[in-house]
C-alpha positions as CSV (number, residue, x, y, z in Angstrom):
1,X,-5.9,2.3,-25.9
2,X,-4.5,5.4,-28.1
3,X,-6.1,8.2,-25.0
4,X,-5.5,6.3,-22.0
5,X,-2.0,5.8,-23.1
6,X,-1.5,8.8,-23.7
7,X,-3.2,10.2,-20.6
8,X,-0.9,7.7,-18.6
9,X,2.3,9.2,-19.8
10,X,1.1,12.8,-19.3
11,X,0.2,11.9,-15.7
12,X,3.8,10.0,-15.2
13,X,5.4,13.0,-16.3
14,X,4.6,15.1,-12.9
15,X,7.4,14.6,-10.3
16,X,4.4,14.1,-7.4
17,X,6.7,13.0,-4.8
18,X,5.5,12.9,-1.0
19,X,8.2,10.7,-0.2
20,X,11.5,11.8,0.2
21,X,12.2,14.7,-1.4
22,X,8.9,16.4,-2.0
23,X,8.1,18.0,-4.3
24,X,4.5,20.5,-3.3
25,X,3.9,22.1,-6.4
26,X,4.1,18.5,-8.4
27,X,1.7,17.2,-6.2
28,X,-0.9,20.0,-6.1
29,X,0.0,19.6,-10.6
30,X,-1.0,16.1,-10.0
31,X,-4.0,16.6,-8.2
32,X,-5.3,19.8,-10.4
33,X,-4.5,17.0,-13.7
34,X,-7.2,14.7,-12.3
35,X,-9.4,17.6,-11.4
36,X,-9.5,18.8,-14.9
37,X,-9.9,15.1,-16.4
38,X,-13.4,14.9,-14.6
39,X,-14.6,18.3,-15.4
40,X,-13.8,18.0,-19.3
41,X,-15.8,14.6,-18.8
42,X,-18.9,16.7,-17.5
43,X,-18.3,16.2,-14.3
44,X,-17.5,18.0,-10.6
45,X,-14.2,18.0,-9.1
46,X,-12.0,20.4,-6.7
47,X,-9.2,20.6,-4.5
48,X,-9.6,19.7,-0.7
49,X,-6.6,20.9,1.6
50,X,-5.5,18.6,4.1
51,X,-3.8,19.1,7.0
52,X,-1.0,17.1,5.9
53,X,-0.3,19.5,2.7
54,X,-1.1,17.3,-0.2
55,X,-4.5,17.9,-1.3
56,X,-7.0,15.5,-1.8
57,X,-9.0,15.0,-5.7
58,X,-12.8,15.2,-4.8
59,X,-15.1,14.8,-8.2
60,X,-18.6,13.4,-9.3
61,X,-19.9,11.8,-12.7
62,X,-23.3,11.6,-12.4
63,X,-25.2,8.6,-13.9
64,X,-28.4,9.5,-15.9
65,X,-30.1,6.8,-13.9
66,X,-31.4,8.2,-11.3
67,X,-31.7,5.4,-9.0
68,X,-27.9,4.0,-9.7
69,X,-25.3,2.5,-7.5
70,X,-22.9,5.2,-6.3
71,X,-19.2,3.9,-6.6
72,X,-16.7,5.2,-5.1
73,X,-13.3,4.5,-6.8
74,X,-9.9,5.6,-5.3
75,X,-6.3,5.9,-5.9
76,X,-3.6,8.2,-5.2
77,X,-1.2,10.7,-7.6
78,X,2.1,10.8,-5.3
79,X,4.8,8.4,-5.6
80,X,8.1,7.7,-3.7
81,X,11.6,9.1,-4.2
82,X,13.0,7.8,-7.6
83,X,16.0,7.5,-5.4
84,X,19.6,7.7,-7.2
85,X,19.2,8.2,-11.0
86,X,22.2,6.5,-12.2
87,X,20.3,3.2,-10.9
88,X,17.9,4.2,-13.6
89,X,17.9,2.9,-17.0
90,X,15.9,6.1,-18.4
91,X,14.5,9.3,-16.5
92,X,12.1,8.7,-13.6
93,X,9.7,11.5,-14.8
94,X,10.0,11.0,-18.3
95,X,8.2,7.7,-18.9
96,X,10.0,5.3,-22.0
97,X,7.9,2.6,-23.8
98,X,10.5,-0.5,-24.0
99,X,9.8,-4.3,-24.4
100,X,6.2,-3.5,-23.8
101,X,6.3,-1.7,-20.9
102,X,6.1,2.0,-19.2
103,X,8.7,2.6,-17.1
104,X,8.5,5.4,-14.8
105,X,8.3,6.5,-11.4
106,X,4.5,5.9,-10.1
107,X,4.1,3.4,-13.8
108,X,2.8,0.7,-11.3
109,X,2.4,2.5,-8.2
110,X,-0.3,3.8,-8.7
111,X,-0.9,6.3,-11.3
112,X,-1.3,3.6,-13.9
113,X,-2.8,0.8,-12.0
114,X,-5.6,3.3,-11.2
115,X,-6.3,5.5,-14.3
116,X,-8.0,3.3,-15.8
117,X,-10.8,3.4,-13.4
118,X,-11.0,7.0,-14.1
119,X,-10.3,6.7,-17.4
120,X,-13.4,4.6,-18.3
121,X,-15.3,6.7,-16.1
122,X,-14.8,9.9,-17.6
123,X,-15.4,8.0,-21.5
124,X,-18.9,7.0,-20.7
125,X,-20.0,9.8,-18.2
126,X,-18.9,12.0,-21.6
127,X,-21.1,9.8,-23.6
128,X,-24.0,10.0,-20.9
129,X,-23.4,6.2,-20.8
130,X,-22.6,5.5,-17.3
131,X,-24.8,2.5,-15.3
132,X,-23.3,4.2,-11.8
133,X,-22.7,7.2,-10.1
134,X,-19.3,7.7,-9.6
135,X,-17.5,9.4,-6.9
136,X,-14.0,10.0,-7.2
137,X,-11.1,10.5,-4.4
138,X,-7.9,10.5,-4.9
139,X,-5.2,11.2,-2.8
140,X,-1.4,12.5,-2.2
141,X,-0.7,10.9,0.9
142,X,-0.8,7.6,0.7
143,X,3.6,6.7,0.3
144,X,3.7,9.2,3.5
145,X,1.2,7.1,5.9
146,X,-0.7,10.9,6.3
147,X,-4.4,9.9,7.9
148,X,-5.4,12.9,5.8
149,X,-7.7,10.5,3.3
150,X,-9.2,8.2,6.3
151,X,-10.7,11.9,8.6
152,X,-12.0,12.3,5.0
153,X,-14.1,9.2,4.8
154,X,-14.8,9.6,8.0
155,X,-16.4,12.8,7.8
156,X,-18.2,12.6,4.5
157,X,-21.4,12.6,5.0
158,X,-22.7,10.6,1.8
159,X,-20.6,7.6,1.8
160,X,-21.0,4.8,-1.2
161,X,-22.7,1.9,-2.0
162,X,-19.1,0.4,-2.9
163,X,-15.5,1.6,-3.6
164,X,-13.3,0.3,-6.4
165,X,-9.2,0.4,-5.2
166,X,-7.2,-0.7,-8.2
167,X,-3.8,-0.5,-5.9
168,X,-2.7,-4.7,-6.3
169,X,-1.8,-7.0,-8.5
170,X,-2.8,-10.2,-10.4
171,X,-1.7,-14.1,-9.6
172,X,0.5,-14.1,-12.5
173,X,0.4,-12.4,-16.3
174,X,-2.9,-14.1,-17.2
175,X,-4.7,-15.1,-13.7
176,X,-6.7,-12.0,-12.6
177,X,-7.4,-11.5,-8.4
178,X,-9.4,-10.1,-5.9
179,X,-7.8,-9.2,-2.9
180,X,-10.4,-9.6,0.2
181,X,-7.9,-9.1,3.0
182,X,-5.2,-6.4,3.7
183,X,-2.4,-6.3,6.5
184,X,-2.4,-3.0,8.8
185,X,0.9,-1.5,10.5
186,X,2.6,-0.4,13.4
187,X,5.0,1.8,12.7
188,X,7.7,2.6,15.3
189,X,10.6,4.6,15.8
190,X,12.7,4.4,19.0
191,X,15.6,5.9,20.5
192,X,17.6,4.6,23.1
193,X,19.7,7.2,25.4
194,X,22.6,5.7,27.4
195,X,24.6,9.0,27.8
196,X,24.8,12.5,28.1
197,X,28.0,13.0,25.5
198,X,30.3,10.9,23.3
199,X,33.6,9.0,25.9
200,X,36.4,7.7,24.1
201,X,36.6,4.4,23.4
202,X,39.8,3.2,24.4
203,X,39.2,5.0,27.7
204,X,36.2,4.0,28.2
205,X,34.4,1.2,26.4
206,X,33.8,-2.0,28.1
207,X,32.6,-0.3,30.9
208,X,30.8,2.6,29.5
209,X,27.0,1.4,27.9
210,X,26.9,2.2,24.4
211,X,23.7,2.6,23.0
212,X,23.9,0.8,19.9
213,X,24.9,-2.5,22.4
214,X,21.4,-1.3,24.3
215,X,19.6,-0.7,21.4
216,X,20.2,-4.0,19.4
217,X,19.4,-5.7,22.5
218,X,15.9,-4.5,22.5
219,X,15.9,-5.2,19.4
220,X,16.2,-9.0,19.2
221,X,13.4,-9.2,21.8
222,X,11.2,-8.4,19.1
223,X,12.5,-10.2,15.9
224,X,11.0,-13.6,14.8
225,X,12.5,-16.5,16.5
226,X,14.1,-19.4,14.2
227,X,10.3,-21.0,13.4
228,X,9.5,-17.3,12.0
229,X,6.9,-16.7,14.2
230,X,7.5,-13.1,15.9
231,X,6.5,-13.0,19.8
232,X,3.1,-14.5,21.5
233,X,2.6,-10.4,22.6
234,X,2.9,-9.3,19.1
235,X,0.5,-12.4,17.6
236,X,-2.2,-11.4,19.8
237,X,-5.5,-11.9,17.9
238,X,-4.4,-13.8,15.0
239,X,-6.9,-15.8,13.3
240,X,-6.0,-18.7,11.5
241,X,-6.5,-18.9,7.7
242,X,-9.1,-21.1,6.7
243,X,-8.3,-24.8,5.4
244,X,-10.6,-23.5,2.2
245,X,-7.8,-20.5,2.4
246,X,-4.7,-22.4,2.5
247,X,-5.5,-25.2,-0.2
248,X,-6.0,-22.0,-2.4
249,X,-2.6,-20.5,-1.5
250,X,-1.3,-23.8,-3.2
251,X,-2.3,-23.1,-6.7
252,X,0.1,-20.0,-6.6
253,X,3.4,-19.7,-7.3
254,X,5.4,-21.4,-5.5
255,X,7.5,-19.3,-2.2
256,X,10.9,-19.8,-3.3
257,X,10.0,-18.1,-7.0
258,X,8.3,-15.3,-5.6
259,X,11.4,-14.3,-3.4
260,X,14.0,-15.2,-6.0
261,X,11.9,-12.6,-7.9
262,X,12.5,-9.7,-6.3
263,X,16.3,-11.0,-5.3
264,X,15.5,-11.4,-2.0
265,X,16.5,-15.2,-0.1
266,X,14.3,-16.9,2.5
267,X,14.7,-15.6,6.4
268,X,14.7,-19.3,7.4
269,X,14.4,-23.5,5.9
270,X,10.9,-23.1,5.8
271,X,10.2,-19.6,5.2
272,X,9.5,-20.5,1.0
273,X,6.9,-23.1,1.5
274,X,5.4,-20.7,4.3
275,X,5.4,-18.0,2.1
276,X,2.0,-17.3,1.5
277,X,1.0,-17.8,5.3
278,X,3.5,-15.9,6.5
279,X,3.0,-12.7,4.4
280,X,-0.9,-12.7,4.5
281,X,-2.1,-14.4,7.7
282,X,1.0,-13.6,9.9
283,X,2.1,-10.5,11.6
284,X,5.6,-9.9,10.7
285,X,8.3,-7.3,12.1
286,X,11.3,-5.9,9.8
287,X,14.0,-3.5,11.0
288,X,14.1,-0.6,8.3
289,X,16.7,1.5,9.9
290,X,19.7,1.5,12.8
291,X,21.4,5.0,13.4
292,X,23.5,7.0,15.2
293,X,26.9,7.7,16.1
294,X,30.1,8.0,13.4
295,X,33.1,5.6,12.0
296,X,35.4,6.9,14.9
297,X,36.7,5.6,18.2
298,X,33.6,6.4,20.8
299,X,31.3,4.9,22.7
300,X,27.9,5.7,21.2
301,X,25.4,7.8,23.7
302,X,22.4,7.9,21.5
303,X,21.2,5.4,18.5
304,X,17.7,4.9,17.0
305,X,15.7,2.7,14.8
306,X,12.8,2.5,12.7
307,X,10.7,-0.6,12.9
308,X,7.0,-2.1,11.7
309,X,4.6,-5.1,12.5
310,X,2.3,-5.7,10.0
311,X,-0.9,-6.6,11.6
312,X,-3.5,-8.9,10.2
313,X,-7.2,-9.5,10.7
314,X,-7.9,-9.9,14.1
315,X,-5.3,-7.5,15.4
316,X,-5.2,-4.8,17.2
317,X,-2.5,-2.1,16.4
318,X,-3.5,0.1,19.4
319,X,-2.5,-3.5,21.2
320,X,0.6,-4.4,19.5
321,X,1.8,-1.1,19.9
322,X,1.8,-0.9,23.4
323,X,3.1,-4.5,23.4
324,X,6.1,-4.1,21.3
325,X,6.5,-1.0,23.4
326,X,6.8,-3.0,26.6
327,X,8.9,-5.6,24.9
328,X,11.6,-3.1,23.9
329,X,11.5,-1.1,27.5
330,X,11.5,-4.6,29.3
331,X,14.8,-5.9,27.2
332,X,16.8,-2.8,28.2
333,X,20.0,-3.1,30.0
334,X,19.7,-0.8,33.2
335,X,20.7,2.8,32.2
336,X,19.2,2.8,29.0
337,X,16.2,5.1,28.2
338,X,14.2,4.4,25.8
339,X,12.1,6.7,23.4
340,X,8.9,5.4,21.7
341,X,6.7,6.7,18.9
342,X,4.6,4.8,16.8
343,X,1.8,5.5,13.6
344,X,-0.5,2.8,13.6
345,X,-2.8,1.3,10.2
346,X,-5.7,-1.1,10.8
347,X,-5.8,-4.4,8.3
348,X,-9.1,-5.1,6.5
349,X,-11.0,-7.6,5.0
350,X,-14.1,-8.2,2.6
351,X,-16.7,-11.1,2.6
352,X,-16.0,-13.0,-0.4
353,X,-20.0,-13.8,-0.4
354,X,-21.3,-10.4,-0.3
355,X,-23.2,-8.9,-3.4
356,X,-20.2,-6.5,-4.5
357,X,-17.7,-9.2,-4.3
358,X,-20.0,-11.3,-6.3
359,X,-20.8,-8.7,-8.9
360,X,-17.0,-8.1,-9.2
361,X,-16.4,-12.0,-10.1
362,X,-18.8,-11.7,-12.5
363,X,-17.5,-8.4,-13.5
364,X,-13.8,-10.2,-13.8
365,X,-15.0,-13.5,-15.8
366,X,-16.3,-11.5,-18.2
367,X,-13.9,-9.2,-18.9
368,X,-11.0,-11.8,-18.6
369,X,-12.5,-15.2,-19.5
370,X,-12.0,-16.5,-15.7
371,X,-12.9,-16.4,-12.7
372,X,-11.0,-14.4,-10.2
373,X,-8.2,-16.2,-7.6
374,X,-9.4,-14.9,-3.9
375,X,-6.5,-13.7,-2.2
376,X,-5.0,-12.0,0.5
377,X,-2.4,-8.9,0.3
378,X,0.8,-8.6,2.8
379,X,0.6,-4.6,2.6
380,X,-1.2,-1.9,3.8
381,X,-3.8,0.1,2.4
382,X,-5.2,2.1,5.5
383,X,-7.9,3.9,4.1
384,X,-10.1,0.6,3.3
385,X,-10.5,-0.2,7.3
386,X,-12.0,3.5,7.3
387,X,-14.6,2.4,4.5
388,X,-15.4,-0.8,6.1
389,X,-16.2,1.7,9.3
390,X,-18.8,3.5,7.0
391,X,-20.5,0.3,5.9
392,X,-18.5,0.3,2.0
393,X,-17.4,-2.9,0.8
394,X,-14.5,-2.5,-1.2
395,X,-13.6,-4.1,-4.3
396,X,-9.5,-3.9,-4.1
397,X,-7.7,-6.1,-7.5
398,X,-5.1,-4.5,-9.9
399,X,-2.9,-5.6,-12.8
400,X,0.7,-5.1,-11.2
401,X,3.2,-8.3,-10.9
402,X,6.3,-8.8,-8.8
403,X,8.6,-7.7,-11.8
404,X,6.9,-4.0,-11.7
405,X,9.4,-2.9,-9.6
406,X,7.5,-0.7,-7.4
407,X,9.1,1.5,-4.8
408,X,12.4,0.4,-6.5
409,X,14.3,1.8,-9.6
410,X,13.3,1.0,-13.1
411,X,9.4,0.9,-12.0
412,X,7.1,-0.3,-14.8
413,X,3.8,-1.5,-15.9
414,X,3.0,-3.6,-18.4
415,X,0.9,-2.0,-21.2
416,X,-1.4,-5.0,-21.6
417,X,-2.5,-4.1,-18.0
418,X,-3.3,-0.7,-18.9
419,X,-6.1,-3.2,-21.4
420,X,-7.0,-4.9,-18.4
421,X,-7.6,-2.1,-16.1
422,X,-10.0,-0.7,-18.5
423,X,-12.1,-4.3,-19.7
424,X,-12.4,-5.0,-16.0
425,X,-13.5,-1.1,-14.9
426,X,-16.1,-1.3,-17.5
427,X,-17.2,-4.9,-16.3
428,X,-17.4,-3.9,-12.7
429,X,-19.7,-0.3,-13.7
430,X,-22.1,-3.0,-15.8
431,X,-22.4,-5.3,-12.9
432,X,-22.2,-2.8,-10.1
433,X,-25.2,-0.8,-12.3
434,X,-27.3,-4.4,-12.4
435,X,-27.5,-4.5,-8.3
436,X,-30.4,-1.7,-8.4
């Protein structure tokens, strides 16, 4: 594992933040390391300027059968903000080996969950070994929500036989998974007007609207009620999970360990045992952000929020937009003026029966010992709706756990899943190579 270690901390070393503060030279550094990792490989690869300013990786490794599978595999070089430093035990950008892990920014998310797909790649197309043809795309939008990566896909004109997304986790430490189902997003910021300056509070509050009161008022039209379940308008199109499905979910950890693992406490009495339902096969709505005004005595003319409903399979966010737009406006005190915006991401899903999902169980029994655990994924990963557009299943798995950290300080990633990102990329090129 000497290189790909090595390559991992080289890569982690490159502040590629699009999050936050951002950091444009780091990025285009991060994009032009990848670029250079396929060309020494024997390989094409360049630089493709987006609109949105981070550019996309773009690369080939040719197969030396000519009538190979062509797989796709993506990832993405820019992380989020590291945040505030003194919450980190070591540097953000200068990865530390401790207790068997790397902790870094972007250890887990997803510089290292991915390299090994490229990593692999790059050793056999060197050796003239590969079974596939590989395409690679990598991107430096995907913490900002940019659609930069999906008018790519859109637009290429040669598409894939399949695409690999190493960008989620396992079951637990030794249960490998497939995820074949992915929530999309709405993604909403309001701002509600209720005056034209700041009035003094003790002159004239109680009778002049504040628009925090106006705001939080809209607000709890669209927050789950006390069974969890957010509002018929914004569950429109839900499909149940199958009963198959849902006897699964019960080999997993158990709810109430999965939130006590990230230090987070169930919303309700049954939120723990609905834990898997409820962040895979439910829409689900979370307040990110309420501001506006300042600790003084005034009656507040303008606040805003920032909000998101994760959609599910069946959903449409063009549809739950517009409802959760109406469900704000209608919950409004009179006076109030409402501002809406919103970014929308469509969910996805795979058929566990088709022959790339296949070849990747067999790709993952091999390389592990055991057969893969089907499940579904909570986030968002918009790009894979654009590839199911084009016809491209997509084989989405990954080696993170819960205690990775991502998105918060101390991020790490277990070196042992470095080992199993690599075994299972070079059981999924062997498989994937078989299916022609």
């Amino acid at each position: 594992m000497g290189d790909l270690l090595e390559e991992t901390l080289d890569w982690l070393r490159i502040p590629s933040i699009s999050a936050g503060a951002r950091d444009e030279e780091a990025l285009r550094h991060a994009a032009a390391w990848a670029i250079q990792r396929v060309r020494r490989a024997g390989g094409t690869a360049e630089m493709v300027d987006t609109p949105g300013g981070a550019p996309l990786v773009v690369g080939e490794l040719r197969s030396a059968k000519k009538n190979a599978p062509t797989v796709l595999i993506y990832g993405h070089y820019d992380v989020q903000d590291p945040g505030d430093p003194e919450l980190w035990d070591s540097p953000p950008f200068e990865p530390t080996i401790r207790d068997g892990r790397i902790y870094a920014r972007g250890a887990t998310d997803d510089k290292g969950n991915f390299l090994p797909l490229l990593h692999v790649a790059c050793e056999l197309g060197k050796a003239g070994q590969l079974p596939v043809h590989i395409r690679v795309l990598i991107e430096g939008a995907e913490e900002t929500g940019s659609d930069d990566v999906g008018e790519w896909v859109r637009q290429d004109a040669r598409g894939a036989d399949v695409a690999i997304v190493f960008d989620s986790g396992m079951v637990d430490a030794d249960r490998p998974a497939l995820t074949v189902a992915t929530r999309g997003m709405v993604m909403a910021h309001v701002e509600v007007r209720t005056g034209t300056q700041t009035a003094h509070s003790g002159l004239y509050g109680g009778a002049a609207l504040n628009a925090f009161h106006a705001l939080h008022r809209a607000l709890a039209a669209v927050l789950p009620g006390a069974d969890g379940r957010l509002p018929e308008p914004l569950r429109a199109g839900v499909q149940p999970p199958s009963a198959a499905e849902v006897e699964a979910w019960a080999t997993l950890p158990d709810g109430a360990s999965e939130l006590a693992g990230v230090g987070a406490r169930p919303a309700d009495p049954t939120a723990a045992a609905e834990f898997y339902t409820r962040t895979t096969a439910e829409p689900s709505l979370d307040v990110h952000r309420v501001s506006g005004g300042q600790a003084r005595t005034i009656v507040v003319p303008v606040a805003e929020a920032d909000l998101s409903v994760r959609v599910v399979s069946g959903q449409d966010p063009d549809e739950i937009a517009a409802n959760l737009e109406r469900l704000l406006r209608e919950a409004l005190p009179d006076g109030a003026e409402l501002t809406f915006s919103a970014d929308r991401a469509r969910p996805s899903a795979s058929d566990p029966e088709s022959p790339a999902l296949q070849a990747a169980a067999r790709a993952f029994e091999k390389a592990f010992g055991r057969a893969p655990t089907l499940v579904r994924s909570g986030g968002s990963i918009p790009v894979l709706a654009d590839f199911a557009a084009r016809g491209i299943p997509v084989i989405l798995s990954g080696f993170s756990l819960p205690d990775d950290a991502l998105h918060a300080p101390n991020e790490s990633y277990r070196l042992v899943a470095l080992e199993q990102g690599a075994a299972a990329a070079r059981a999924l090129y062997e498989e994937l190579g078989a299916l022609k």
